[in-house]
C-alpha positions in Angstrom: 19.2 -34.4 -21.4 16.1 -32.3 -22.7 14.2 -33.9 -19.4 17.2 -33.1 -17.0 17.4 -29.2 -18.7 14.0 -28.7 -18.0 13.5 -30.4 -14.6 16.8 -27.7 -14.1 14.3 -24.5 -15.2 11.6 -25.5 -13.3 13.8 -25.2 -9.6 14.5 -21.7 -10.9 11.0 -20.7 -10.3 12.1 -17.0 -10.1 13.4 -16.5 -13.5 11.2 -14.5 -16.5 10.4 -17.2 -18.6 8.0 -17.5 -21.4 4.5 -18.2 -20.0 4.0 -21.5 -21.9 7.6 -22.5 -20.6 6.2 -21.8 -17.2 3.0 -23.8 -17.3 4.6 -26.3 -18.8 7.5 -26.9 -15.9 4.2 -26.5 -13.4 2.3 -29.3 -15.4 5.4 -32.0 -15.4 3.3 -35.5 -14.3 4.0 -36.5 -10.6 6.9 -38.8 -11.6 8.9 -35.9 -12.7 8.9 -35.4 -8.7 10.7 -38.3 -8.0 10.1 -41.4 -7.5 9.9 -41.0 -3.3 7.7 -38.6 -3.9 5.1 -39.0 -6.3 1.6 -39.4 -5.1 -0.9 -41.5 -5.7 -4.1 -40.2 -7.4 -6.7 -39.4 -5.0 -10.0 -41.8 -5.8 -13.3 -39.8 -5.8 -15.2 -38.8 -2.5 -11.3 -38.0 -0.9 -11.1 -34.7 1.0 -8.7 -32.6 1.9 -8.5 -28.6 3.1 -5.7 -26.5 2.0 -4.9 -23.3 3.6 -4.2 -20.7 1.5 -2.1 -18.2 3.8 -1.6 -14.6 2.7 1.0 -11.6 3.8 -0.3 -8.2 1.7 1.1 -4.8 1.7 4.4 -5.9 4.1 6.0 -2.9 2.9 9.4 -3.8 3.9 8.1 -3.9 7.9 10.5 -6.8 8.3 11.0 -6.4 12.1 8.8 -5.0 14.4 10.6 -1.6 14.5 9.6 1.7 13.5 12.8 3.3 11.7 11.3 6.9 12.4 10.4 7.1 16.4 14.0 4.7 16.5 12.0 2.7 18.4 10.9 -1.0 18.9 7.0 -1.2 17.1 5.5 -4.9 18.4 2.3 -3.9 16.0 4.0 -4.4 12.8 6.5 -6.6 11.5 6.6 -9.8 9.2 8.9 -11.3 12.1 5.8 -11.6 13.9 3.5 -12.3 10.9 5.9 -15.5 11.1 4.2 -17.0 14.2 0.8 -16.8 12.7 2.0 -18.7 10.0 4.1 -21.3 12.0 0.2 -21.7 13.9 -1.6 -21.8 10.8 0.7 -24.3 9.3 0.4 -26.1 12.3 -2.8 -25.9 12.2 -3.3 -26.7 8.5 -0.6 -29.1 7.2 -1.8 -28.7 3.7 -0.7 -24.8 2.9 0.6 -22.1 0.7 2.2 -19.2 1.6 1.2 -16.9 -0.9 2.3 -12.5 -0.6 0.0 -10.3 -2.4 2.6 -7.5 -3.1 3.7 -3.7 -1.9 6.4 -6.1 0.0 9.9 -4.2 -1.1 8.8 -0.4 0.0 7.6 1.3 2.9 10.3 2.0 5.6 13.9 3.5 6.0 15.5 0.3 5.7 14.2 0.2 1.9 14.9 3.3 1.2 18.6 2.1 2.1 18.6 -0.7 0.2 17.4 0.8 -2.9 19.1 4.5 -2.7 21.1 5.1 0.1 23.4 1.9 -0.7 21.8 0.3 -3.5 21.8 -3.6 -2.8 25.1 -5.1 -4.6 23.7 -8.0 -7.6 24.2 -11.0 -5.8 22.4 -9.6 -2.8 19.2 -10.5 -1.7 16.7 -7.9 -0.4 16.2 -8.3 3.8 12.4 -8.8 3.1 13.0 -11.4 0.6 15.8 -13.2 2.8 13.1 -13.5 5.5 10.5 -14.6 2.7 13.1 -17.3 1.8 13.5 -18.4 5.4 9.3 -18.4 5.7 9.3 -20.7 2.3 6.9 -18.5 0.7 5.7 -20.5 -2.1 4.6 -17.7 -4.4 4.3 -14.1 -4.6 2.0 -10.9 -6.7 3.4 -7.6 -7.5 2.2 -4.9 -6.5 2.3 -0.8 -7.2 4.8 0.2 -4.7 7.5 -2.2 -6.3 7.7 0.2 -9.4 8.6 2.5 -6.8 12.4 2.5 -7.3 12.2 2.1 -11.0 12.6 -0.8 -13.5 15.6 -1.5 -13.3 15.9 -1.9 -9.7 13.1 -4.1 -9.7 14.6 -6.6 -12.4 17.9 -7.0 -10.1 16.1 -7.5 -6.9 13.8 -10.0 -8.3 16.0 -11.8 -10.0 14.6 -11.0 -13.7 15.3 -9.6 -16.9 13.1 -7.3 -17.9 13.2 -6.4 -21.7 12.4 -2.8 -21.3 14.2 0.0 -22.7 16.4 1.4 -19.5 17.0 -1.9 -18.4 20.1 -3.3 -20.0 19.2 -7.0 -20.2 22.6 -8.2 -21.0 23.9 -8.1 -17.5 23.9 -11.1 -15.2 21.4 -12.2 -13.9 21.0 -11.3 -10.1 19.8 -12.5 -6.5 16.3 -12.5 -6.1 13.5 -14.3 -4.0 13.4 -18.5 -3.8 9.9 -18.4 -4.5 7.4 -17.6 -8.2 6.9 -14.0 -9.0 3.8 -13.2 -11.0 2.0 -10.9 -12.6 0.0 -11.0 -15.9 -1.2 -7.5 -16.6 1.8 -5.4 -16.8 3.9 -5.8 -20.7 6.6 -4.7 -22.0 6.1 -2.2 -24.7 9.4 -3.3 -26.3 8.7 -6.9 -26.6 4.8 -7.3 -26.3 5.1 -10.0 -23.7 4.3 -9.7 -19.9 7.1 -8.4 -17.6 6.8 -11.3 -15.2 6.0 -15.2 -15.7 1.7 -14.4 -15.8 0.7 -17.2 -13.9 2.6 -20.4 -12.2 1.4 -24.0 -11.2 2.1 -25.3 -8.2 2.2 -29.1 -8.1 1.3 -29.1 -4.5 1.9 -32.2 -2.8 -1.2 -32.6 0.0 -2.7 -35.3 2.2 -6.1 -36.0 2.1 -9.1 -38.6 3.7 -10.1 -40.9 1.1 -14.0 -42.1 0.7 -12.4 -45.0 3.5 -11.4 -42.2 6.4 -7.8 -43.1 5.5 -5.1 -40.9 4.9 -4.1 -40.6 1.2 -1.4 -38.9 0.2 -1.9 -36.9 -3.3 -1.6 -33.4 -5.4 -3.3 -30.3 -6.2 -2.1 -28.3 -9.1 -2.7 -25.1 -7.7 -2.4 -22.3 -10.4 -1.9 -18.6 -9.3 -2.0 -15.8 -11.2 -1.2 -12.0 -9.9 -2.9 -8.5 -10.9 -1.6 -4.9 -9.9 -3.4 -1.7 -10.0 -3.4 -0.6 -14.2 -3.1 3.1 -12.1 0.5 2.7 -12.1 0.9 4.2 -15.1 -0.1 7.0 -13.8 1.4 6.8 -10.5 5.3 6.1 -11.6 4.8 7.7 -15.1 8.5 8.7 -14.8 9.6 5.4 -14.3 6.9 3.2 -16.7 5.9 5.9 -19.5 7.2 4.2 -22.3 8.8 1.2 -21.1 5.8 -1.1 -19.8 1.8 -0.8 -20.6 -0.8 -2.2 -18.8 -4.1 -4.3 -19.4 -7.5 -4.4 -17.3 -7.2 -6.8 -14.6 -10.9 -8.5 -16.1 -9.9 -9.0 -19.5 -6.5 -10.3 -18.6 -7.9 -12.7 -16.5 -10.4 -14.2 -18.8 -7.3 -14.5 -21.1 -5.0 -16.4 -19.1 -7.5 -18.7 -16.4 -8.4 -20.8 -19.5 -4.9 -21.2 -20.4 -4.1 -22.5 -16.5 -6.8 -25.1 -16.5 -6.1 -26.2 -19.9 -2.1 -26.5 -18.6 -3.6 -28.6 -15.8 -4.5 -26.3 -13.1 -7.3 -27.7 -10.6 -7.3 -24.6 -8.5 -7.1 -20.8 -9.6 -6.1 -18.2 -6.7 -6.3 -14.9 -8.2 -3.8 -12.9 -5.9 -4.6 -9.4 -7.1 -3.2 -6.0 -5.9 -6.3 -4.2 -5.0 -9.8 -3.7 -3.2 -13.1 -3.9 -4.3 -15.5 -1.1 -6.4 -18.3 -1.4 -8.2 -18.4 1.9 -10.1 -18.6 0.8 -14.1 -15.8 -1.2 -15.3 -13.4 0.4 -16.9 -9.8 -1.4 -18.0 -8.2 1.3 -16.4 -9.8 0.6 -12.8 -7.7 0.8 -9.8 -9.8 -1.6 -7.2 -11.2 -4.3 -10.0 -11.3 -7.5 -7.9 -15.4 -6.9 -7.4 -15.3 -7.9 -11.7 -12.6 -10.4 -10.7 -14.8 -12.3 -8.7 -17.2 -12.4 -11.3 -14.7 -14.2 -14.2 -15.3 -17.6 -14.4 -12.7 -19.9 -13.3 -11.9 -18.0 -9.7 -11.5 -20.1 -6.7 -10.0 -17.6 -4.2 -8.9 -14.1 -4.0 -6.1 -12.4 -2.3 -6.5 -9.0 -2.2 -4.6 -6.1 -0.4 -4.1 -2.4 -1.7 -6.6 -1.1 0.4 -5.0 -1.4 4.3 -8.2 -2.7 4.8 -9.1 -6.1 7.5 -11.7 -8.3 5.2 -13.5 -10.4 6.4 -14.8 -7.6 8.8 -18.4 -8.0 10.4 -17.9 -4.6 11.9 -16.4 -3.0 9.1 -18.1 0.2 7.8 -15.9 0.6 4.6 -18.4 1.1 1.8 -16.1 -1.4 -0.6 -17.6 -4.3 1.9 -20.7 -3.4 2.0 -21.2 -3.6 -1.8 -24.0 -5.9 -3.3 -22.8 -9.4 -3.6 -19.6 -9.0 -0.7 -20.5 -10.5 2.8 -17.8 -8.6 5.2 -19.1 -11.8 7.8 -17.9 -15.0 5.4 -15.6 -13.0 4.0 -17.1 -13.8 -0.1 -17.1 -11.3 -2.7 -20.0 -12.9 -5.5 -19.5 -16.3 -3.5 -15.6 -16.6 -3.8 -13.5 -16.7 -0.9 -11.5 -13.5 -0.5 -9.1 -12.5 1.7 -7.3 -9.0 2.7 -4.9 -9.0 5.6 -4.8 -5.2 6.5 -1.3 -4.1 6.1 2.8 -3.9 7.8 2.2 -8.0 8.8 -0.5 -7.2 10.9 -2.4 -10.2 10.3 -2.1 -12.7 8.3 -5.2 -14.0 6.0 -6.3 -17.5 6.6 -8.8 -19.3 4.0 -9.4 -22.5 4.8 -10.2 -24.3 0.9 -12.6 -27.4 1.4 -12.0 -29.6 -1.2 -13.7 -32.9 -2.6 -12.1 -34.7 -5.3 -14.4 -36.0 -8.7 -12.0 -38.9 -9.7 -10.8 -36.4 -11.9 -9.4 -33.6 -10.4 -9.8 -31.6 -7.1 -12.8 -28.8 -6.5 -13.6 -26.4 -3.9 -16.4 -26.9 -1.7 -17.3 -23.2 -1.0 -20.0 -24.1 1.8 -17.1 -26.1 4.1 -14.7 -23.3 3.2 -13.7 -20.8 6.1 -11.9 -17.1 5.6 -10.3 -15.4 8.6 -7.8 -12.7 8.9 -6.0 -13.5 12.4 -4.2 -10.6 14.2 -0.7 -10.5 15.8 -2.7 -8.9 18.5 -3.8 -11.0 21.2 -7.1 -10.2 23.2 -5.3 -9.2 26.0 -3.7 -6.3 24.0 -0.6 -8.1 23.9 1.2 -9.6 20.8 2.5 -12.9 19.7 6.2 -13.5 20.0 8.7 -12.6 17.3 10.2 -15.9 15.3 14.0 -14.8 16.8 15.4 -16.1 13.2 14.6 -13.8 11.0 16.1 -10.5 13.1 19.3 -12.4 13.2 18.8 -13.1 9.0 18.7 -8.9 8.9 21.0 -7.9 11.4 23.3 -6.5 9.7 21.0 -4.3 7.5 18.8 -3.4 10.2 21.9 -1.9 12.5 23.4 0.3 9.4 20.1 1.7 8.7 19.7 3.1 12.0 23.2 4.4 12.1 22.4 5.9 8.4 19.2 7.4 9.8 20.5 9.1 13.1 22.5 11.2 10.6 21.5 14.8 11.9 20.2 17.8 9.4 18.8 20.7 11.6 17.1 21.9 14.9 13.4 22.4 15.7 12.2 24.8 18.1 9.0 23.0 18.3 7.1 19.6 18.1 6.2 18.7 14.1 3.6 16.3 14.9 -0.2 14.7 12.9 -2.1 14.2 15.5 -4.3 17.5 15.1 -3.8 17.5 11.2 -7.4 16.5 10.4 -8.4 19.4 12.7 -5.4 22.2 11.3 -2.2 21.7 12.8 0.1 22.3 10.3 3.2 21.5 12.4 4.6 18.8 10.7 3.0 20.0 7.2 4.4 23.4 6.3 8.2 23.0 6.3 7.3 20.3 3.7 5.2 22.5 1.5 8.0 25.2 2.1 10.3 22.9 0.9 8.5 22.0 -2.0 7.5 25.7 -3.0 11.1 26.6 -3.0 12.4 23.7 -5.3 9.7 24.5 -7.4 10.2 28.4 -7.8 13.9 27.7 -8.2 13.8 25.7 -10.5 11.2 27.8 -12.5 13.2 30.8 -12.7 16.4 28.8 -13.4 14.7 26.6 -16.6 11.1 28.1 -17.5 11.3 31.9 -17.2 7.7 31.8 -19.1 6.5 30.8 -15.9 8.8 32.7 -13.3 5.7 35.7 -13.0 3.3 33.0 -11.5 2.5 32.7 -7.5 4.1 29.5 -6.5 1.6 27.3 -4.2 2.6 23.9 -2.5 0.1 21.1 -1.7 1.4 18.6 1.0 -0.9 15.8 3.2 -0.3 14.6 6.3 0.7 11.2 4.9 0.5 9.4 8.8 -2.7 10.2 10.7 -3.8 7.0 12.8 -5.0 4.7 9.8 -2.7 1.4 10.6 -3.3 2.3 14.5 -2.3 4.4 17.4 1.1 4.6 17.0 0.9 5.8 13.4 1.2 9.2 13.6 4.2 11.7 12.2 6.0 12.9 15.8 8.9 14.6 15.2 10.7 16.2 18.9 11.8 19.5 19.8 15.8 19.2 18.9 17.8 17.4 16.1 16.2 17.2 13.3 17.4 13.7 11.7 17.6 12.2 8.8 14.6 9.6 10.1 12.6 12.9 11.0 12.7 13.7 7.3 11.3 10.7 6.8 8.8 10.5 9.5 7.7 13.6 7.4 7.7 12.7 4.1 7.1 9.0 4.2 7.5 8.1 0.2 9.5 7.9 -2.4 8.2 10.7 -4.5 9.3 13.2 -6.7 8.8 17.0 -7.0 6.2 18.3 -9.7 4.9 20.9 -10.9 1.5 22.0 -12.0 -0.2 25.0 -13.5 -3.8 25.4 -12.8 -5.9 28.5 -12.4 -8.3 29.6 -9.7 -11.4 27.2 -10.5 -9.2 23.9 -10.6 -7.2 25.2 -7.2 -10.8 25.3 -5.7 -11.9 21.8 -6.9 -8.4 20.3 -6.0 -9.4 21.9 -2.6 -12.7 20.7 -2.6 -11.9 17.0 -3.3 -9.4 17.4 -0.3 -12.4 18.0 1.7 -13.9 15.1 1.2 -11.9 14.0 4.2 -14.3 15.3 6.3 -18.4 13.5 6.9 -21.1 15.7 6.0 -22.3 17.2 9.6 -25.9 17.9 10.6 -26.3 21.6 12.7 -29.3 20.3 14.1 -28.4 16.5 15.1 -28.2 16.0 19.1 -26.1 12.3 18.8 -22.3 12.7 18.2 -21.3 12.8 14.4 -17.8 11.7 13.1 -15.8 14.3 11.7 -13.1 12.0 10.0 -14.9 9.8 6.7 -12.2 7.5 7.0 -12.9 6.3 3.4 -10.7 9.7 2.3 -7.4 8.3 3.3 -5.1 11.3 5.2 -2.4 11.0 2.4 -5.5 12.5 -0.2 -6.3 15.3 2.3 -4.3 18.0 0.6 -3.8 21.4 2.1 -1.6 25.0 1.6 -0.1 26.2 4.3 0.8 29.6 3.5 0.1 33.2 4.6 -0.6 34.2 1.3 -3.4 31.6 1.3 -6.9 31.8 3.2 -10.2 29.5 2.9 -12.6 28.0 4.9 -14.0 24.5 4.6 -17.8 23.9 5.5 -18.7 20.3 6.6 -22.5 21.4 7.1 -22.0 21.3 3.0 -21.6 18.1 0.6 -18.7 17.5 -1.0 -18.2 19.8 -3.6 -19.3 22.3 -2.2 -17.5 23.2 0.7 -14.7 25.4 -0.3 -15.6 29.1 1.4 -13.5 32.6 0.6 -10.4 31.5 -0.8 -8.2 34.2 -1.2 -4.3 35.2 -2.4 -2.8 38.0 -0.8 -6.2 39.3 0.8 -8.2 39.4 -2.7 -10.2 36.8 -3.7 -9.0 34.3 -5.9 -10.4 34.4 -9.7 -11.5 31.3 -11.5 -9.0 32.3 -14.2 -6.1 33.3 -12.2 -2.8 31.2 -13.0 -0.7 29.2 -10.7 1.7 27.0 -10.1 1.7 24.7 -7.6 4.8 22.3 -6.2 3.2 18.2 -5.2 4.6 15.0 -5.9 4.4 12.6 -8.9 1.9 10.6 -7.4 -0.6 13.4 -7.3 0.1 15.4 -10.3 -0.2 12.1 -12.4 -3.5 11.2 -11.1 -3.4 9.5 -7.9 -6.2 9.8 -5.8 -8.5 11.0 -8.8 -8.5 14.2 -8.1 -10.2 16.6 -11.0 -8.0 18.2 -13.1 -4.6 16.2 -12.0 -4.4 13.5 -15.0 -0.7 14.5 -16.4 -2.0 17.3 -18.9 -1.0 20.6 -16.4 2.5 19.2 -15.2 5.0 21.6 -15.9 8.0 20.2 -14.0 8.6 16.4 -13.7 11.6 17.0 -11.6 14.2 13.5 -10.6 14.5 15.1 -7.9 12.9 13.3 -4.6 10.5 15.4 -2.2 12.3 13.9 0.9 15.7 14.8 -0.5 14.8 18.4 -1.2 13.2 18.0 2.0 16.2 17.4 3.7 18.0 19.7 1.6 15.6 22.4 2.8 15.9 22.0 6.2 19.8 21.8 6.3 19.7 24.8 4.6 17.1 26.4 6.8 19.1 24.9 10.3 16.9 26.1 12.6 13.4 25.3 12.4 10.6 27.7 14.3 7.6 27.1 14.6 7.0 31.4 13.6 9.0 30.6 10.6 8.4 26.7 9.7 5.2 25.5 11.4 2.3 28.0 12.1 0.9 29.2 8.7 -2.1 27.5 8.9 -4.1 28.6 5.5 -7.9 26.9 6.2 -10.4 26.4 9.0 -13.4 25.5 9.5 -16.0 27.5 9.2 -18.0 28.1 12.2 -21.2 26.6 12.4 -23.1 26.1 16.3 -24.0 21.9 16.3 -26.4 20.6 19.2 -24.5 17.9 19.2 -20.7 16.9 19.6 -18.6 16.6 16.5 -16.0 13.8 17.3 -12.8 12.5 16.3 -9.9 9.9 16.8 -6.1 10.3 17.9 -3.7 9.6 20.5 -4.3 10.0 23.8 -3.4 12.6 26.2 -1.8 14.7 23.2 -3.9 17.6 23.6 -0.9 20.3 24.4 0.0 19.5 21.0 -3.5 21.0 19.6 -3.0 23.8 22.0 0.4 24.4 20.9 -0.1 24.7 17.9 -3.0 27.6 18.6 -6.2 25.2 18.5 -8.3 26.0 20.8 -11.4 24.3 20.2 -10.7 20.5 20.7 -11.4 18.6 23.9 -10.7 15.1 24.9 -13.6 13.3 25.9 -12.1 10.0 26.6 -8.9 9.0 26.7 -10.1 5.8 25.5 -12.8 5.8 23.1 -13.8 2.1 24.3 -13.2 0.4 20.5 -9.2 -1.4 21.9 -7.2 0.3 19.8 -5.8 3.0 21.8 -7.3 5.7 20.5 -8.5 8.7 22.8 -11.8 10.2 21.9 -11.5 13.9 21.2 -14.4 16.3 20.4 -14.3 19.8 17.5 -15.9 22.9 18.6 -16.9 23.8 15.1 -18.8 27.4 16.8 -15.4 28.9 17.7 
């Protein structure tokens, strides 16, 4: 009977069990598999490659459809991630489908799942259904699934966390078919990790033996799952309290030695992050460059980024650190994968192994890493498996009807095409939004602050980084509840913060950072855009009360020109407050003075929902009233040599539109395949 219970546990691979209890079930001998399918033990000299297949950063892009533009999106979509893996498995019959997290957040048909009609218990989320159907065989966690809060995440993953807010007494409910892991997150209540740490997989494989013929045999395959420690900072609402973290290093020289000793041959480390070398700290939000380093690592999954790795063309400075070769995709001779973002591509590393007599090893030199695109190189993109928008049907069709639900008129376009270069179009009716909220709720509930200018910071969350098509774009007419969303793309909630004159300039000034250092004097074309300073950290005011300049002949840091309030200039000691989001005020994006300490208002309230609040309010949006205060420029320098940029093509009314008069295009193709036109700044007018 004890045999038969625990044989019972071990199919239930999804529940929130003990870690020994886990790596026990994972190390049951072969027998325990059956007696059709137990293996024989590979004899030394056999070899075998397993294909370690990875989805990162799906962000609920479970069809190829864009929920904002209500259009059909054939550059995104796990249904079409779903023909790279058929290939690959194809390809590879020795396999594991492994997701490295930020899977259950990122689009309107989320957002309807987790707030608009919360998914019922025995309900399973549509990403996860089409997960199920894919037979992932295990799965990381990453930030964006503290998103909705704890307790949301317990019921959709079929858990019970024991954290205070989550009442652990209640069934337990529908979650994925596959292992959830992560080892570095703990509950403060109990001590004990939130999920399982780590999981074996008693992989069943065949292999050549020392004789060329087939053998058929196992691989215990252990993985073991990481997120960024940074989400304390980044849901502190949701996880202050509740849940601490650990460094993603230390917890994985705690728990690697435990796998092997439980019987794990292989290690995969699938960890929620990119690569840094700055100094170690336990706090690090891109650690995986240490990771590599712990003894005991076979292969790395990483994500976080929305980066493509390997990449020989890639000129992001986190692959082109010591020790990382962007060509064989290795990070301190480990093979590591990253497969961009939205089920673009899926991440392919191809694990030579050679067996001892003992156990299986990895023979890095036969090993292979690839991250293969849905894109073909014709432009075109692989077919959609058919299954899995028939699994979602049903969810996919009431989010669009919830979506269409109209909130306003707009008098003008509220577009991002031009935000890197100062439209504030689809910008300021979201920092108006904010500001209001904010001083509302100031003179309602802190009257001690009611005599302070109220400021709003707001980024132009979409500007081209997952491709052409990724861009806010927002039509003249009916304003929708999918424009709101186009505009304010997360889940966030409104803060407050009070800061004075010289920490509004260095806020400001890391902003800038967005922007390359130019040369006057250099006669070959210089980028504007350093692409490393994601749009979503490029904070700007966009208010009339507001004026600065920003000098990119200047390092960072020292940019910032004439910022002024009301025509005076602004004094390093002059008070504020100033309405962003939780993300920001809590830290995110490092920017100085923004740890937690100067929040004011933690408000429940959501940014989009005031958002939408705002503009029902408002009606009619004008782009005199809503979409023209445009608080920075640039400040004029003469170049002898074009200063370029990236965006859609042909969109250049837009700039002029919104009174830009100093961009060109060059090009409506800039030659690189992805669509994008090549536009050139005027940075003398």
């Amino acid at each position: 009977m004890r045999h038969l219970m625990r044989q019972l546990m071990c199919q239930r691979p999804r529940l929130a069990l003990l870690p020994l209890l886990l790596a026990g079930c994972s190390a049951l001998p072969p027998a325990a598999l059956g007696p059709d399918q137990a293996p024989a033990a590979a004899p030394a000299g056999s070899s075998a490659t397993l294909a370690l297949l990875e989805t990162t950063d799906l962000h609920a892009n479970v069809l190829s459809y864009d929920y904002y533009k209500l259009q059909a999106e054939p550059s995104v979509g796990l249904e079409r991630t779903a023909t790279l893996i058929a290939q690959a498995r194809a390809q590879f019959p020795n396999n594991l489908l492994l997701d490295n997290g930020d899977t259950i957040q990122g689009t309107a048909l989320a957002d309807y799942q987790a707030l608009v009609k919360p998914l019922a218990c025995d309900q399973t989320l549509a990403i996860y259904k089409a997960m199920n159907v894919l037979k992932v065989d295990g799965g990381g966690i990453g930030n964006h699934e503290f998103n909705y809060g704890l307790a949301f995440l317990s019921q959709v993953t079929g858990n019970r966390f024991d954290v205070d807010g989550v009442d652990a007494s209640k069934p337990r409910c529908a979650g994925p078919a596959f292992p959830q892991v992560l080892a570095n997150v703990y509950s403060v209540k109990t001590g004990q990790p939130l999920f399982a740490p780590y999981h074996i997989i008693n992989k069943q494989i065949t292999a050549t033996g020392p004789d060329g013929k087939a053998v058929r045999s196992s691989v215990k395959v252990g993985i073991i799952s990481f997120a960024p420690p940074t989400i304390m900072a980044w849901d502190k609402r949701w996880l202050e309290g509740r849940v601490y973290t650990q460094g993603v290093r230390e917890t994985a020289e705690k728990f690697i030695p435990e796998m092997r000793a439980k019987g794990a041959e292989l290690v995969v480390a699938i960890s929620h992050g990119g690569l840094d070398d700055s100094a170690y700290s336990p706090s690090m939000e891109n650690a995986n460059y240490y990771l590599s380093q712990v003894p005991g690592v076979d292969a790395m999954l990483i994500g976080h980024s929305h980066q493509l790795f390997p990449n020989a063309s890639s000129t992001v400075p986190q692959f082109n650190l010591p020790g990382v070769d962007k060509v064989k995709g290795l990070v301190h001779g480990v093979p590591t994968v990253m497969a961009n973002l939205w089920g673009k591509h899926l991440g392919v590393i191809g694990l030579s192994l050679r067996h001892d007599g003992k156990q299986w090893g990895v023979d890095k030199s036969a090993t292979t890493v690839e991250a293969r695109s849905i894109q073909n190189a014709d432009k075109s993109y692989v077919a959609p498996d058919a299954a899995i928008a028939k699994l979602v049907a049903e969810e996919h069709a009431a989010t669009i009807a919830y979506v269409q639900t109209p909130v306003g008129t707009t008098d003008f376009r509220m577009s991002t095409y031009f935000a890197d270069v100062g439209d504030v179009s689809a910008i300021e009716v979201v920092n108006q939004a904010q500001a209001f909220h904010l001083a509302a709720y100031v003179k309602a509930n802190l009257p001690q602050y009611a005599h302070l200018p109220v400021l709003s910071m707001s980024s132009p969350f979409k500007s081209g980084s997952a491709g052409v098509s990724d861009y806010t774009d927002v039509k003249a007419g009916n304003v929708a509840l999918n424009n709101a969303a186009d505009l304010y793309l997360y889940p966030n909630a409104l803060y407050g913060v009070k800061m004075n004159g010289a920490q509004l300039k260095a806020w400001l000034e890391h902003s800038a950072q967005r922007f390359n250092t130019i040369a006057a004097n250099k006669r070959e074309p210089q980028e504007l855009v350093n692409t490393a300073h994601p749009s979503y950290n490029f904070d700007a005011i966009s208010s009339a009360d507001v004026r600065y300049q920003i000098d990119v002949t200047q390092p960072p840091g020292q940019r910032i020109r004439g910022l002024t309030y009301q025509g005076k200039p602004v004094d390093a000691a002059q008070q504020f407050l100033i309405a962003t989001n939780n993300y920001r005020a809590s830290g995110g994006g490092n920017f100085p003075g923004l740890d937690g300490s100067n929040t004011v208002v933690a408000s429940p309230d959501n940014n989009r929902e005031l958002l939408i609040a705002y503009i029902t309010q408002q009606k009619n949006l004008t782009r005199a009233k809503n979409g023209s205060a445009r608080s920075w420029t640039f400040a004029k320098v003469a170049t002898q040599g074009p200063v370029v940029f990236h965006s859609a093509p042909n969109v250049i009314d837009l700039a002029q539109a919104a009174g830009i008069d100093n961009v060109t295009q060059l090009k409506a193709d800039d030659g690189a395949g992805k669509g994008f036109a090549l536009y050139q700044l005027d940075l003398s007018k």
